[in-house]
C-alpha positions, 0 to 999 in steps of 0.5 A: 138443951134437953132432946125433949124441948126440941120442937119436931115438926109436923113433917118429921112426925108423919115421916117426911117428903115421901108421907107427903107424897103418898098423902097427897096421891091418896087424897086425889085418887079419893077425889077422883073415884068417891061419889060423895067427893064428885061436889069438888072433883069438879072444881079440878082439872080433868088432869090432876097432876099439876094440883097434886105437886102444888098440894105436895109443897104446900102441905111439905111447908105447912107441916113444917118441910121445905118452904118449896110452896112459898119459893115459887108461890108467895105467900099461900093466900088460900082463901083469895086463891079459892074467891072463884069456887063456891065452897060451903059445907058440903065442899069442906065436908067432901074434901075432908072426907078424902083427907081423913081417909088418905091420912089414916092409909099414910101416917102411922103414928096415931097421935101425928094423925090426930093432930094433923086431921084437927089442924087440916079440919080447921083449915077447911072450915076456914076455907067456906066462903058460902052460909 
């Protein structure tokens, strides 16, 4: 098999475990000081540490990582974990907000930063579960 028809992964893309880790910390210090970001700040604990690991494994496994999120989760089931917080427009656009700006700090490649805002893009408007 050719070089170019093997597929790499999201995580390899954007570099891996420690891409994650700084994604991650990035997009919760953006929760924790923007004001447009205050709508889902809320919806946290007042420490964030123990959400920054669960979103450093789901997002490792979900960009093709290690499945260290399903291991000690199950199977994501994001919209039924999220049932309790009301999430519309306002709270998409939020958390999208801290995303694209922690992606454009952390992954370099341009191209791995396209495709992986439009994919977390249609997650989050997955995840509305109000008009």
């Amino acid at each position: 098999m050719a070089e170019s028809d093997v597929a790499i992964s999201m995580f390899e893309r954007i570099g891996g475990s420690a891409t994650i880790e700084r994604l991650v910390d990035r997009f919760y210090d953006r929760m924790d000081t923007l004001p447009e970001a205050q709508v889902i700040r809320a919806m946290h604990a007042a420490d964030l540490g123990a959400i920054r690991d669960v979103l450093k494994r789901y997002l490792a496994e979900w960009t093709g990582g290690p499945k260290l999120y399903s291991i000690e989760k199950g199977h994501p089931r994001l919209r039924q974990r999220h049932i309790g917080f009301a999430i519309g427009d306002a709270e998409r656009d939020a958390w999208m907000l801290c995303m694209r700006g922690a992606l454009e700090e952390t992954v370099v490649d341009a191209a791995a930063q396209q495709d992986l805002d439009k994919a977390l893009s249609g997650l989050a408007d997955w995840m509305r579960n109000q008009p």
